[in-house]
Short mmCIF file of the C-alpha atoms (twelve columns), coordinates in Angstrom:
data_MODEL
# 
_entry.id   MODEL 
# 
loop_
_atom_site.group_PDB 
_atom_site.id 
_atom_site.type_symbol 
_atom_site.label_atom_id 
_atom_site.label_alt_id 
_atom_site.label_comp_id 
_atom_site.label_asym_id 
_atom_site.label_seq_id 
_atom_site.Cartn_x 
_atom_site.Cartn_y 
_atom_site.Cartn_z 
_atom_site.pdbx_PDB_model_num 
ATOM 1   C CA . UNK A 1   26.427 -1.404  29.339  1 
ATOM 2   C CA . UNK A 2   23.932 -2.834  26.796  1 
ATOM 3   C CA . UNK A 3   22.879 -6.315  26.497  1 
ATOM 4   C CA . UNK A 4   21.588 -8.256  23.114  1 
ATOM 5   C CA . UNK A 5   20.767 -11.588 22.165  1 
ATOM 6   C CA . UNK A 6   22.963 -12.860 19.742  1 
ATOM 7   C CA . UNK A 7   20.523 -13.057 16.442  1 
ATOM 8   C CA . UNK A 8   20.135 -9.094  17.228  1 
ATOM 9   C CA . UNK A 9   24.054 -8.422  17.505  1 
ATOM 10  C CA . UNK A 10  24.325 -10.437 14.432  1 
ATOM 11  C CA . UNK A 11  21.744 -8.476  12.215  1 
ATOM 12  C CA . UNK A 12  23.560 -5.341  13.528  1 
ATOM 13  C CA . UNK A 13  26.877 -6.585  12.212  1 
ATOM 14  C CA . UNK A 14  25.260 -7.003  8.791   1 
ATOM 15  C CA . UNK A 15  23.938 -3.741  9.158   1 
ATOM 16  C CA . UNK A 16  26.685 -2.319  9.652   1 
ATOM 17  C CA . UNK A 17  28.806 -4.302  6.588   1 
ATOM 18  C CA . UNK A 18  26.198 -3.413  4.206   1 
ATOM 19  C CA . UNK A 19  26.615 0.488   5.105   1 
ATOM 20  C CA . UNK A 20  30.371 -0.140  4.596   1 
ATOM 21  C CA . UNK A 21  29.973 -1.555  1.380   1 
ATOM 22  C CA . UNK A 22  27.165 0.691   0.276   1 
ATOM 23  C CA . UNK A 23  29.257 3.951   1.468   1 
ATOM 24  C CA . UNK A 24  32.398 2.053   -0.988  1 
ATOM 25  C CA . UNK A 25  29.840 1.684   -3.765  1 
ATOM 26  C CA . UNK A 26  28.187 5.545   -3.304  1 
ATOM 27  C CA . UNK A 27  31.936 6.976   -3.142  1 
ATOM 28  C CA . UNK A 28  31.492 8.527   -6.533  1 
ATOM 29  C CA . UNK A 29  27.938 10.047  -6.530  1 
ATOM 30  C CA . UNK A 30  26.887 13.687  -6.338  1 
ATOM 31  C CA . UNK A 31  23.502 13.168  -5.143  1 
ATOM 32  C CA . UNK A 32  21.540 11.722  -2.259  1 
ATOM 33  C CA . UNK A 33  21.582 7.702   -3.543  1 
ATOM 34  C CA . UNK A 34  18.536 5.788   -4.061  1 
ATOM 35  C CA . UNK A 35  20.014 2.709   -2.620  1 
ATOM 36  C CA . UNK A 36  19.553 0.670   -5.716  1 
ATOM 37  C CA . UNK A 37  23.459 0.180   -7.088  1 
ATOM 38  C CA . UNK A 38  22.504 0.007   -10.625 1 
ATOM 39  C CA . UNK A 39  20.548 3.343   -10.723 1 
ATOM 40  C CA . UNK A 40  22.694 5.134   -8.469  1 
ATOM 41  C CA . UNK A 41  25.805 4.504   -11.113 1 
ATOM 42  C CA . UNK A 42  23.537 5.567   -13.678 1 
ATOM 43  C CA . UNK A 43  22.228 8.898   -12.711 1 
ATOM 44  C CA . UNK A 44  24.565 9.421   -9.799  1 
ATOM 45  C CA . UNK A 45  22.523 9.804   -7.160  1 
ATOM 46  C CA . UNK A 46  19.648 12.160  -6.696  1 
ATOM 47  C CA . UNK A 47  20.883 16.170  -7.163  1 
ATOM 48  C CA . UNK A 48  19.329 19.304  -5.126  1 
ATOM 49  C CA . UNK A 49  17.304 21.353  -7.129  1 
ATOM 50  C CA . UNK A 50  16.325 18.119  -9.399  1 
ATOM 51  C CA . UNK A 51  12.891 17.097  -10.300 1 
ATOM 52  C CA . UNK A 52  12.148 13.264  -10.757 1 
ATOM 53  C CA . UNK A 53  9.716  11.826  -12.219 1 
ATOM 54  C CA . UNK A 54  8.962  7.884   -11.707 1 
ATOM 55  C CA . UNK A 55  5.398  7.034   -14.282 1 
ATOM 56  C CA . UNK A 56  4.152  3.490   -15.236 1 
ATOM 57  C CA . UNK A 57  0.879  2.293   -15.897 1 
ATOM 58  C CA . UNK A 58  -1.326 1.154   -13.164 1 
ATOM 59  C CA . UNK A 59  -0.030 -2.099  -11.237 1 
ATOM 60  C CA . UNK A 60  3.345  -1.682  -11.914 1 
ATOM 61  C CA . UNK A 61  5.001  -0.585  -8.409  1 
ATOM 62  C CA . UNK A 62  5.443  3.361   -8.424  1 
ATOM 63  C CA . UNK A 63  3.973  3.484   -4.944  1 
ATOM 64  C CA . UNK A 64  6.830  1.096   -3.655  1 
ATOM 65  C CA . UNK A 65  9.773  1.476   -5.385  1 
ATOM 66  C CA . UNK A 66  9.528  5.323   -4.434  1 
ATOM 67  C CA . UNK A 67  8.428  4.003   -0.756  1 
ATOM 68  C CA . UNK A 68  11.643 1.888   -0.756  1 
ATOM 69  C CA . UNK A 69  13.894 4.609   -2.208  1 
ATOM 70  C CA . UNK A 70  12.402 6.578   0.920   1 
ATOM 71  C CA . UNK A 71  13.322 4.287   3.131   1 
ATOM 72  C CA . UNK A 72  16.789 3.749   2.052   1 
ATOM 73  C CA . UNK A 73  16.981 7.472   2.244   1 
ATOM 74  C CA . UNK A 74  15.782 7.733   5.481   1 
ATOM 75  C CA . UNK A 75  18.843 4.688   6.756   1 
ATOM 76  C CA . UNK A 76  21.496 7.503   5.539   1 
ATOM 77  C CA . UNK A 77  20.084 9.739   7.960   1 
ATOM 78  C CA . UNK A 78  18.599 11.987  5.356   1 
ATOM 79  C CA . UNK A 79  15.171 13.264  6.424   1 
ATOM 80  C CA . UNK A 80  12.263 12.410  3.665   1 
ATOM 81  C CA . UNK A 81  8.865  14.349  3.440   1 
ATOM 82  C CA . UNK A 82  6.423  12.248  1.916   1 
ATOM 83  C CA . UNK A 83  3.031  12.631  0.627   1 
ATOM 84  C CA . UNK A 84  0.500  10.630  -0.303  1 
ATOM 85  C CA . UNK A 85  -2.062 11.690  -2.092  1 
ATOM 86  C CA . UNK A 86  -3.485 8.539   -3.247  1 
ATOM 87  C CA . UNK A 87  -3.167 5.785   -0.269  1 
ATOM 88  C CA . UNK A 88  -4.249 6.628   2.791   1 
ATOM 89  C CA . UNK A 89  -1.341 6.473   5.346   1 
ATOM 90  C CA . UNK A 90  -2.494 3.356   7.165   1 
ATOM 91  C CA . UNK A 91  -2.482 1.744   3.735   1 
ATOM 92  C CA . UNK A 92  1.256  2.673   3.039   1 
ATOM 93  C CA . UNK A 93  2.412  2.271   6.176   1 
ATOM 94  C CA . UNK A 94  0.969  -1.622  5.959   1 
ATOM 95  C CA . UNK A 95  2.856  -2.013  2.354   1 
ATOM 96  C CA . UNK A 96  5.974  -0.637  3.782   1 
ATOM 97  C CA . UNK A 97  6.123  -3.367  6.876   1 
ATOM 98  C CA . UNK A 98  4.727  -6.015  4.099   1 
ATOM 99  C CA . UNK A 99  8.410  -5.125  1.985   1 
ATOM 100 C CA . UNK A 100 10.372 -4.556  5.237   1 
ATOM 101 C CA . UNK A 101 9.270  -7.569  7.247   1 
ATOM 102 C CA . UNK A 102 8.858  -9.787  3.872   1 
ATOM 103 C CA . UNK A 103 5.214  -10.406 5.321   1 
ATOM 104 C CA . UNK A 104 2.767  -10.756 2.592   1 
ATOM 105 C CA . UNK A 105 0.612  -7.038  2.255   1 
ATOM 106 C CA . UNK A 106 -2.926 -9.347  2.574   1 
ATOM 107 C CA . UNK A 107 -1.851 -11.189 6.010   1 
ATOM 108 C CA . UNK A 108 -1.118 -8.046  7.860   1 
ATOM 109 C CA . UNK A 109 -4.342 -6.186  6.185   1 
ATOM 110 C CA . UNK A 110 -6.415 -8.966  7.915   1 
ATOM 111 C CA . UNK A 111 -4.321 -9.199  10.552  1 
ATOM 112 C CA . UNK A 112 -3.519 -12.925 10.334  1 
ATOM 113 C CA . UNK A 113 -0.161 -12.810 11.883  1 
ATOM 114 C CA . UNK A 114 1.354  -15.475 14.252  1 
ATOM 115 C CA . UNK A 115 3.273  -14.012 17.504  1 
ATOM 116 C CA . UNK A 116 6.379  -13.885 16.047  1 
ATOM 117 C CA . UNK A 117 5.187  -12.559 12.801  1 
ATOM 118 C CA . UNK A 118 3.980  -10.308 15.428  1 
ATOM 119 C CA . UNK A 119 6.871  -9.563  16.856  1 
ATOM 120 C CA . UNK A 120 9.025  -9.050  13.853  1 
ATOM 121 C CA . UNK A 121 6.319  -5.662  12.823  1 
ATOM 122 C CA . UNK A 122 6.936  -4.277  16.432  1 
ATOM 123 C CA . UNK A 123 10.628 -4.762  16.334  1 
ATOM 124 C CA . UNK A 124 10.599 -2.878  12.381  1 
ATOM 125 C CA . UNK A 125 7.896  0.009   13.512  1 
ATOM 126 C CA . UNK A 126 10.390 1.763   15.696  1 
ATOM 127 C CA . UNK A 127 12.968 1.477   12.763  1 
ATOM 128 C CA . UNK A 128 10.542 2.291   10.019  1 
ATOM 129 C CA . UNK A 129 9.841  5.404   11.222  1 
ATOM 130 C CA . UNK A 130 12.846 6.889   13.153  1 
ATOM 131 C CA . UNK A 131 11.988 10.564  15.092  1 
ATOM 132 C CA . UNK A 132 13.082 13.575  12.518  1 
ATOM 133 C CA . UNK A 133 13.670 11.331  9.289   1 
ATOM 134 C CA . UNK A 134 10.442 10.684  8.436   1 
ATOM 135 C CA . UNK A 135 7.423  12.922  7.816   1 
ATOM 136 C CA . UNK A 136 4.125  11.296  6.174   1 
ATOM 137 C CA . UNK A 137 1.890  13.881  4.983   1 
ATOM 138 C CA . UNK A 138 -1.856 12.518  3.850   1 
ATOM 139 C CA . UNK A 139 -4.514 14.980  4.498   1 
ATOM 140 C CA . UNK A 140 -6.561 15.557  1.560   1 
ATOM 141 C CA . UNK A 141 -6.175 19.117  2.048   1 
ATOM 142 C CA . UNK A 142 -2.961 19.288  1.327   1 
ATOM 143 C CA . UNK A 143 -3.737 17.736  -2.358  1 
ATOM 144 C CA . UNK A 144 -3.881 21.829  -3.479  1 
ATOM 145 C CA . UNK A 145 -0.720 22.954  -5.041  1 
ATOM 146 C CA . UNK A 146 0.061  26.285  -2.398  1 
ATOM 147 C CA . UNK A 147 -1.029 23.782  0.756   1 
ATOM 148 C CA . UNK A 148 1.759  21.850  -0.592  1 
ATOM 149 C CA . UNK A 149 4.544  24.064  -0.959  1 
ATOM 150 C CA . UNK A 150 3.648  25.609  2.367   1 
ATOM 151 C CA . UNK A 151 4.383  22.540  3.856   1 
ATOM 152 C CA . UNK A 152 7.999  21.974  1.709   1 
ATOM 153 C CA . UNK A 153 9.208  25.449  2.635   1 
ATOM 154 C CA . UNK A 154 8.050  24.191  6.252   1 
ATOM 155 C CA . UNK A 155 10.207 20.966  6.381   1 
ATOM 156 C CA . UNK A 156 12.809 23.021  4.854   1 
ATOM 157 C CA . UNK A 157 12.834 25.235  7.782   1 
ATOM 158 C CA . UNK A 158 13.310 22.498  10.045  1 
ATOM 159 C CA . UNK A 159 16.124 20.317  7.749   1 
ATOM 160 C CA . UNK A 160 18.809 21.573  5.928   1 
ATOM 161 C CA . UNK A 161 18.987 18.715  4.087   1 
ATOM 162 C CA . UNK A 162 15.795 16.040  2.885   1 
ATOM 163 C CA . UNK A 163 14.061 14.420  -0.250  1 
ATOM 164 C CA . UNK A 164 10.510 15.011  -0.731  1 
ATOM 165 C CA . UNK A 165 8.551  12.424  -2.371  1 
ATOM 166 C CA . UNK A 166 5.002  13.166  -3.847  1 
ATOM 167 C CA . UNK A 167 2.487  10.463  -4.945  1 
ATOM 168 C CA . UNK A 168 0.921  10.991  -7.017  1 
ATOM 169 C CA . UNK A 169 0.996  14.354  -9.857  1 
ATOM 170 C CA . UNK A 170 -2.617 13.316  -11.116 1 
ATOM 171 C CA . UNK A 171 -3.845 14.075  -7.659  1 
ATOM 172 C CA . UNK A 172 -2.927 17.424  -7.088  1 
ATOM 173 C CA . UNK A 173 -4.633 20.520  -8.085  1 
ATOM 174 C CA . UNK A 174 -3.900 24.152  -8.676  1 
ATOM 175 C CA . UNK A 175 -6.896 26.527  -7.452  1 
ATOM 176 C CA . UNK A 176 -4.460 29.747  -7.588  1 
ATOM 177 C CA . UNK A 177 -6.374 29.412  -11.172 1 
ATOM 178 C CA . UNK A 178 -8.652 28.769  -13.723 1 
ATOM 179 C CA . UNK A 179 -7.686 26.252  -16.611 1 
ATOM 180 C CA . UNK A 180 -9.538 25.572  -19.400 1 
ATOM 181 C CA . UNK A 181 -7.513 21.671  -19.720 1 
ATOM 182 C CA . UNK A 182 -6.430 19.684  -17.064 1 
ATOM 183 C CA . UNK A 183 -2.809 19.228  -19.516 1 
ATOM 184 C CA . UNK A 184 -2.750 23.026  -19.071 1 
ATOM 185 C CA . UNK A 185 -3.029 22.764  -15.282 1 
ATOM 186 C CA . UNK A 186 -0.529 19.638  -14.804 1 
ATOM 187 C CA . UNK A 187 1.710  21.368  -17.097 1 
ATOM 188 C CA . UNK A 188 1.385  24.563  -14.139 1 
ATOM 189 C CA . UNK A 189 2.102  22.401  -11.657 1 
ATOM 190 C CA . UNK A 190 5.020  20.736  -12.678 1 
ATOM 191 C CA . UNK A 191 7.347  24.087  -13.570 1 
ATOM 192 C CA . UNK A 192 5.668  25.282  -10.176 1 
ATOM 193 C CA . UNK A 193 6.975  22.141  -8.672  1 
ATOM 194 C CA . UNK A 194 10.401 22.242  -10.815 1 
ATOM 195 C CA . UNK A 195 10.834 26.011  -8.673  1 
ATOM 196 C CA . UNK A 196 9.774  24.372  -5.244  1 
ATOM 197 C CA . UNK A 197 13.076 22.230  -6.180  1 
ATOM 198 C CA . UNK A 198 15.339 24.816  -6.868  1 
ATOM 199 C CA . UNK A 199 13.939 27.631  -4.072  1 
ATOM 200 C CA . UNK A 200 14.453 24.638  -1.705  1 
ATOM 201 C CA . UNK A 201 17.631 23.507  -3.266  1 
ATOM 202 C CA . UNK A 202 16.711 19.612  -2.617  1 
ATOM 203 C CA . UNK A 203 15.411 17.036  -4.891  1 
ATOM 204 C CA . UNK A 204 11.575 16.555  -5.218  1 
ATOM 205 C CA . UNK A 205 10.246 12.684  -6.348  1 
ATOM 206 C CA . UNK A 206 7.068  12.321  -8.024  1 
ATOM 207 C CA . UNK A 207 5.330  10.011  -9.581  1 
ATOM 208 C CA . UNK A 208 2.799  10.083  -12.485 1 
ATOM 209 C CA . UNK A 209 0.066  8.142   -14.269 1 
ATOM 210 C CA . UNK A 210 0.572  6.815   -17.752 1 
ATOM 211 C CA . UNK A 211 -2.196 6.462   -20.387 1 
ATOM 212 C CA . UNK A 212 -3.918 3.198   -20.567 1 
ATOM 213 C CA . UNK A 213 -3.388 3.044   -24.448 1 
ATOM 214 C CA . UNK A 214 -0.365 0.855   -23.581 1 
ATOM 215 C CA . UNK A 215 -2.463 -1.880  -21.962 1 
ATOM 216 C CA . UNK A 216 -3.152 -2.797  -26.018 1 
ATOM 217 C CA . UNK A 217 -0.192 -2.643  -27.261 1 
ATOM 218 C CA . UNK A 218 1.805  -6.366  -27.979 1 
ATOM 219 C CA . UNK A 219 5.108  -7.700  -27.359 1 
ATOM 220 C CA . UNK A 220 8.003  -4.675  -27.024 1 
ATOM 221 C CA . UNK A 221 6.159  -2.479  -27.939 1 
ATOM 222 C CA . UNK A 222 4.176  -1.937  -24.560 1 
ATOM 223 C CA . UNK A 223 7.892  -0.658  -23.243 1 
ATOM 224 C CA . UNK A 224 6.434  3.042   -21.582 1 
ATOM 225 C CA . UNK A 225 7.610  6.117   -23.572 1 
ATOM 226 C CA . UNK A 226 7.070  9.769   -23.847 1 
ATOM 227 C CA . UNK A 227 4.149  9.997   -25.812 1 
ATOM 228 C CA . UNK A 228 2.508  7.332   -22.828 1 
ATOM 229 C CA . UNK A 229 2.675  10.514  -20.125 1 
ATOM 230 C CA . UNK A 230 -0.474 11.058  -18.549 1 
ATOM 231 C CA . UNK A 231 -2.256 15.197  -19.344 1 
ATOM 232 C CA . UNK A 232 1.040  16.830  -19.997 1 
ATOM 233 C CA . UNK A 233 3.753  17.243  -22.131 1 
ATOM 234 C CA . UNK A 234 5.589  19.347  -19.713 1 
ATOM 235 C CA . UNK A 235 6.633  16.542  -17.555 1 
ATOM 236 C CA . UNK A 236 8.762  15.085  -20.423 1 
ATOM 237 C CA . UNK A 237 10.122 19.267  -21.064 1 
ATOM 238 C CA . UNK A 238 10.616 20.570  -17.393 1 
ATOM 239 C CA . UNK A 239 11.328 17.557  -15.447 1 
ATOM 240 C CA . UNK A 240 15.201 16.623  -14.360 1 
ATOM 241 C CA . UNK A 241 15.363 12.590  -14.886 1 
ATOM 242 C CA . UNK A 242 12.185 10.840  -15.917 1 
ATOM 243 C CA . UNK A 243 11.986 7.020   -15.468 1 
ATOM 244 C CA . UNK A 244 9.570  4.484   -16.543 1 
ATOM 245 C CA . UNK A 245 8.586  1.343   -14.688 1 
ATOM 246 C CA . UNK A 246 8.081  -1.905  -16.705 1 
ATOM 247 C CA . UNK A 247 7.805  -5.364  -15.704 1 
ATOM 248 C CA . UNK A 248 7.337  -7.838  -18.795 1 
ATOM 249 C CA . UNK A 249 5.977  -10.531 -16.689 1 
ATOM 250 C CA . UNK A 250 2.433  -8.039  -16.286 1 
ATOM 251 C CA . UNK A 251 2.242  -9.147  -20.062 1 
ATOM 252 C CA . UNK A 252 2.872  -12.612 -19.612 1 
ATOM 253 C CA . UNK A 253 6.460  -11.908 -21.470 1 
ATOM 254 C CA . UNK A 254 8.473  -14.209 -19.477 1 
ATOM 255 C CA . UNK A 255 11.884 -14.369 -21.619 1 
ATOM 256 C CA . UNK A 256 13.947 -11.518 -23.080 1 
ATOM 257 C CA . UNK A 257 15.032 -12.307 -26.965 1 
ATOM 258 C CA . UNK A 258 18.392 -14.181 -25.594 1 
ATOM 259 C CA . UNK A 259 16.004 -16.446 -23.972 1 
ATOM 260 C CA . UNK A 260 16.671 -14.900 -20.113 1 
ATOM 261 C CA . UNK A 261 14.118 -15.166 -17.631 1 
ATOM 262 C CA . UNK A 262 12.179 -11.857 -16.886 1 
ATOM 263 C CA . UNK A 263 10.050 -13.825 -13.805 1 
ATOM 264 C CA . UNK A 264 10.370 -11.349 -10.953 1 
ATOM 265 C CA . UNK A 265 12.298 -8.712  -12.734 1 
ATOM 266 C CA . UNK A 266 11.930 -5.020  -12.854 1 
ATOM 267 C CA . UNK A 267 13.320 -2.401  -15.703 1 
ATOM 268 C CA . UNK A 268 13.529 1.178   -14.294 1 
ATOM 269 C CA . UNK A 269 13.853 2.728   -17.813 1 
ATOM 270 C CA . UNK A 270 15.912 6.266   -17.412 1 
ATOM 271 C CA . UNK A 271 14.497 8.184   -20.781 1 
ATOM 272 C CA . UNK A 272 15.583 11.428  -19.696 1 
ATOM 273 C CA . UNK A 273 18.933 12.553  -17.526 1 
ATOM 274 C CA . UNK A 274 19.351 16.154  -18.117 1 
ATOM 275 C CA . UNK A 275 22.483 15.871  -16.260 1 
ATOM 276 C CA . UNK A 276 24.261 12.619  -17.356 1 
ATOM 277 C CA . UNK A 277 23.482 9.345   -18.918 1 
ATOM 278 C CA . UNK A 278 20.049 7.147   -20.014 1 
ATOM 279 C CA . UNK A 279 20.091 3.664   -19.868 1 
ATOM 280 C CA . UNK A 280 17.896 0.860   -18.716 1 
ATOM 281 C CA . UNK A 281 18.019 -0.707  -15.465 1 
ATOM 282 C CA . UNK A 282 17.309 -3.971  -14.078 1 
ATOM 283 C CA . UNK A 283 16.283 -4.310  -9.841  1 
ATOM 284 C CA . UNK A 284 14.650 -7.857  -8.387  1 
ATOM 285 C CA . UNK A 285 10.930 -7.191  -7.771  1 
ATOM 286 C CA . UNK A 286 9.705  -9.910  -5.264  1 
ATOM 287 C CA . UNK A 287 5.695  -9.815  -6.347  1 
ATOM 288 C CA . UNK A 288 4.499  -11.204 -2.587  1 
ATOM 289 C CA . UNK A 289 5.971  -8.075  -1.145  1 
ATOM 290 C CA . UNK A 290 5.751  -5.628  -4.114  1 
ATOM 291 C CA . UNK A 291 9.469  -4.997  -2.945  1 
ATOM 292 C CA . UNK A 292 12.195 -3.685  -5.497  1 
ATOM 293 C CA . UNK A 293 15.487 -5.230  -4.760  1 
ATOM 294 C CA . UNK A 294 18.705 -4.637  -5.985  1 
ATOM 295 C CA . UNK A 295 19.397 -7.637  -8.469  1 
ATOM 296 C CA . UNK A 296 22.521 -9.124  -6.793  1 
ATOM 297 C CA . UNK A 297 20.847 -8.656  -3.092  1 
ATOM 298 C CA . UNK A 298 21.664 -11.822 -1.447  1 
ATOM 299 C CA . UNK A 299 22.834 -12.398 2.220   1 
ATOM 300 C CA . UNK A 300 21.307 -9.488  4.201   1 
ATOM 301 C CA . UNK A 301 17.540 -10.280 2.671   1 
ATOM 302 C CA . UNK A 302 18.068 -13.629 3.077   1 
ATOM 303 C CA . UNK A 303 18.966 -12.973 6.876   1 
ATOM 304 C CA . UNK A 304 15.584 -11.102 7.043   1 
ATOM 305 C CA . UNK A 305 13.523 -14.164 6.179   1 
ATOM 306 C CA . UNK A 306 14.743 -15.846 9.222   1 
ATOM 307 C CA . UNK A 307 12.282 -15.824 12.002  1 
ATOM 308 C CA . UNK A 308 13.634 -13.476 14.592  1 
ATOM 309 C CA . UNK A 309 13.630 -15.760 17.768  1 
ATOM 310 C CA . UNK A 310 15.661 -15.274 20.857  1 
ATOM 311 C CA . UNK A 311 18.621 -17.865 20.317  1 
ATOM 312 C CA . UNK A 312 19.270 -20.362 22.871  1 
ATOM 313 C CA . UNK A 313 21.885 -22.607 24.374  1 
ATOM 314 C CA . UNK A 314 21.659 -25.753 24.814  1 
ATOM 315 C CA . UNK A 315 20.797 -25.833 28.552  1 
ATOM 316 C CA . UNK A 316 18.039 -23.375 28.053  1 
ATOM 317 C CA . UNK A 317 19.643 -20.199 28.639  1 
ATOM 318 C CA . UNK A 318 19.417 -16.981 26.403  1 
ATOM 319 C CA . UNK A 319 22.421 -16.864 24.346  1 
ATOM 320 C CA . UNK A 320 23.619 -13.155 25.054  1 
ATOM 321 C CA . UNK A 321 27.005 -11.082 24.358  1 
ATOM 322 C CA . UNK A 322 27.713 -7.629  26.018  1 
ATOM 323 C CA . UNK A 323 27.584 -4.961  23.263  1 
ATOM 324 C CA . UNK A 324 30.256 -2.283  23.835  1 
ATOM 325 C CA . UNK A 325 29.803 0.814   22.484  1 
ATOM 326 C CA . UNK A 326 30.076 0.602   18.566  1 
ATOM 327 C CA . UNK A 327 31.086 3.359   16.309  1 
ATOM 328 C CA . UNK A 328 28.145 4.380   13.784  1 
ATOM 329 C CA . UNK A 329 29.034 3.868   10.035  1 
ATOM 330 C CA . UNK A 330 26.873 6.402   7.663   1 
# 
């Protein structure tokens, strides 16, 4: 027989609810789901075989709303290979407690934390990263193309079932050959990459860099399309579902033309769907955290910025329930 305090049975039970709800809400996908409501009912959930591409200018998120994506994956019990070939891995592991503890990313880089700021990054490490879910990948010799797909076919080995995330395109090379334009080379990589999806039959995430000729651009018109892809026109021909990132408030646009407030909101812009529809699609991004929320998030994340102290009665004692066995909703 277990014992918890009560604030830790309590955040279980939420848990738990928000599973249920999200398992309701998922009921109609075919693919692995994102976690984020609004794209899931869009593109219906990531498919095997699929190649997705997530590109915005510098600034913008990629790096976190794929890292959150991950992590929802990796709550489903879905294993998740990730690489990244840009941040080193202490650096994404610190932006991943900064969104999961609601911490901002500078105090725990400086390591200004009080104890139970302290306390709440212990408690989330042995969540984070739960034994056979979650495999970071960030040595730089594993930025050539056939290092990489070694390791895929490895991790497929291992899991039947997984995501693999890559960050980011513009940092992996090809030496199987000699190119006389890096376009030419990115465009190898990506159909190479587009196979590595299909051989392994799971979905592979990437991101990609977008030209900076969008930073002068005005008004709408700095909305990320096609023609913005970074060294390739092959991501826009071979990839599955290709998304762009854009948050009007990096502009200083703070209102939409019906006069809504874009402060603190994200548009994940699906431009391609080979499989089903395109739309636009609007998450919560909470800047302190660089965290991507789902837009009507409320109870569960507000929960999270409570300080996670061991309740008390009122003659001193620890405030604790005995905590049967519970059945595990996935």
């Amino acid at each position: 027989m277990e014992y918890l305090s009560t604030i830790e049975l309590v955040k279980d039970v939420l848990k738990t609810i928000e599973r249920k709800r999200d398992k309701e809400i998922h009921s109609g996908l075919v693919g692995v789901p994102s976690g984020f409501i609004s794209l899931d009912n869009l593109v219906l959930g990531w498919k095997k075989s699929d190649l997705i591409v997530f590109a915005a200018p510098p600034s913008m998120g990629k790096t976190s709303l794929i890292l959150q994506i991950a992590r929802n994956i990796i709550e489903n019990e879905i294993p998740v290979l990730f690489f990244t070939l840009e941040t080193s891995a202490n650096q994404l592991v610190m932006k991943l407690l900064s969104m999961e503890c609601e911490l901002p990313l500078n105090k725990i880089q400086m390591g200004k934390l009080n104890d139970d700021e302290r306390s709440v990054i212990t408690k989330k490490c042995v969540e984070l990263f739960p034994e056979d879910y979650f495999y970071l990948n960030f040595e730089d010799r594993y930025r050539d193309l056939k290092d990489i797909i070694g390791v895929c076919q490895s991790f497929k080995k291992k899991n039947r079932n997984g995501v693999i995330f890559m960050d980011n395109l513009q940092q992996i090379i090809n030496t199987s050959k000699i190119y006389s334009t890096r376009d030419h080379e990115i465009g190898d990589i990506v159909r190479e990459l587009k196979s590595l999806a299909k051989e392994l039959d799971m979905p592979i995430i990437i991101t990609s860099q977008m030209n900076r000729g969008i930073e002068y651009r005005s008004g709408n018109e700095r909305r990320p399309t096609f023609v913005d892809l970074k060294d390739s026109g092959e991501i826009e021909n071979v990839s599955d579902i290709v998304c762009f990132i854009h948050r009007p408030e990096c502009y200083k646009i703070y209102e939409d033309a019906n006069g809504n407030s874009l402060r603190g909101i994200a548009e994940v812009i699906v431009a391609k769907n080979r499989s089903g529809a395109v739309g636009d699609v609007r998450l919560r991004f909470i800047c302190e955290y660089a965290k991507f929320a789902n837009l009507n998030e409320g109870s569960a994340l507000e929960f999270n910025k409570l300080n996670y102290k061991e309740m008390t009665t009122t003659t001193g004692q620890k405030g604790v329930l005995i905590y049967g066995d519970e059945e595990e909703f996935i």
